[in-house]
N, C-alpha and C positions, 0 to 999 in steps of 0.2 A: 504494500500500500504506500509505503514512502515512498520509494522510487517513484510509483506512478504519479505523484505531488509535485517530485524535481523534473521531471521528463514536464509537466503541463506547465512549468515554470519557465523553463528555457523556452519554449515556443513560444508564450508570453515576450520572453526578454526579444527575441527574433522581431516579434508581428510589431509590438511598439515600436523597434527601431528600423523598419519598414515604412512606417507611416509618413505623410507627404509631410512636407513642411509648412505653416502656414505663414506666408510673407506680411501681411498682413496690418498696420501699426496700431496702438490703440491710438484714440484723438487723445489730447493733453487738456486735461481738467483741468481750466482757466478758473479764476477769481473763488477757489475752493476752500479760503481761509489760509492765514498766515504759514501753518505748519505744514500744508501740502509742497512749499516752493515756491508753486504758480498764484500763490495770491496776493492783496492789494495791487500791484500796478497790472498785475495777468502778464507779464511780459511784453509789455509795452513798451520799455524802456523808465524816463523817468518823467514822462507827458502827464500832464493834470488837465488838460485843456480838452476840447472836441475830439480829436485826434485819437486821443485814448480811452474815449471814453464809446464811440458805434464805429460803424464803417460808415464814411465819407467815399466821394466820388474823385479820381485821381487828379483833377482839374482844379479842384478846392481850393482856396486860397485863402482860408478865415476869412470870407465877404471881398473882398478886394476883390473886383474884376478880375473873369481869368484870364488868359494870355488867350487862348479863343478867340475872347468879346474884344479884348484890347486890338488886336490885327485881323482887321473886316477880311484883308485881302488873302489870309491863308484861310479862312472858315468858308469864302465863297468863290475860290479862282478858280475859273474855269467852271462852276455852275450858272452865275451867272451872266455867261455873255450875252448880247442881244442874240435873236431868234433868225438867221440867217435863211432866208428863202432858198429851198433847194433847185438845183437846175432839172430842167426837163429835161428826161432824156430820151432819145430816139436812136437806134439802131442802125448802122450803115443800109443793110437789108432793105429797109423801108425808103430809102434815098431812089431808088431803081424807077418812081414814078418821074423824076426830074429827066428831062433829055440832055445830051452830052455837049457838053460846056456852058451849062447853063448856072448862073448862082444861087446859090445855097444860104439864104440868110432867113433873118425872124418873118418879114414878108413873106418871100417866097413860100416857107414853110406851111403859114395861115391858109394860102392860096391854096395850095396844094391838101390841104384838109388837116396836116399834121400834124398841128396843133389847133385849141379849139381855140382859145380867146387871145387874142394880141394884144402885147403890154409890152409897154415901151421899154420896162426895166426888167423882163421877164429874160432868163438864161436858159439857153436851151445849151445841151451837149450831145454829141454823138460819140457814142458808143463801138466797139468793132464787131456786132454783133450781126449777125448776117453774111449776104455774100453782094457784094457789090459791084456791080456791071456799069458801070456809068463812068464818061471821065467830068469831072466836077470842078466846079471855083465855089470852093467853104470858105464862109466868112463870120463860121459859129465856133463854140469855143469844141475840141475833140479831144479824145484818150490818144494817148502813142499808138497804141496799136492803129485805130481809125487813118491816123495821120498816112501811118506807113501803108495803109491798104491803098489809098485817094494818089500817094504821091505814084506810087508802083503803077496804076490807071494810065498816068499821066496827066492827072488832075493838080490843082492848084489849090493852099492854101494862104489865104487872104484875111490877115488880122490886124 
């Protein structure tokens, strides 16, 4: 009967010293009375003020404006610039209604149906998108690529 006491013992010592390890921390018991360590300042250092006493937001300044509010132009650059009207754009592709060396401007364009309302300050752009059979004189604003299709034609641009 001993024996089989020491034999369930050691496989005890085995399984215990098998088991995972728990990494695990415990939290630190703040403001738990003098004789814990952790009490009166809680490890704050040696603040009496706000600071030590909740959690503030990292921007805080004791009331003083924060560095934020003080420099308009890091809390708003580049949000807000005026609202810049984007260009219209049209497709080389759709250029193919125009006959060969004919121009290519905001009029013409209207004319030709491809845009609907004509504005004087209105930008149009073309695109390389399509295939383009036309030699042309553009006098709109284009992408490189477009550029290089129109020049290759033996078309002209005119800005």
């Amino acid at each position: 009967m001993l024996k089989q006491v020491q034999h369930d013992k050691s496989n005890m010592k085995n399984f215990l010293s098998n088991l995972p390890k728990i990494i695990m921390k415990k939290k630190k018991r703040l403001g738990r009375g003098l004789g814990s360590g952790r009490g009166a300042k809680s490890g704050r250092g040696t603040t009496r003020h706000q600071k030590g006493r909740e959690s503030i937001p990292l921007h805080f300044e004791g009331g003083q404006a924060r560095m934020v509010k003080r420099f308009p132009l890091l809390r708003g650059k580049g949000r807000n610039k005026p609202l810049k009207e984007k260009p219209f754009i049209l497709n080389l592709g759709k250029l193919n209604v125009f006959k060969d060396n004919e121009v290519v401007d905001l009029n013409s364009l209207v004319k030709k149906g491809l845009i609907k309302t004509p504005a004087n300050r209105m930008r149009v752009k073309i695109l390389a998108g399509g295939k383009l059979e036309r030699k042309l004189r553009v006098k709109v604003m284009l992408s490189k690529g477009a550029k290089t299709t129109i020049e290759k034609l033996g078309g002209k641009i005119e800005l």
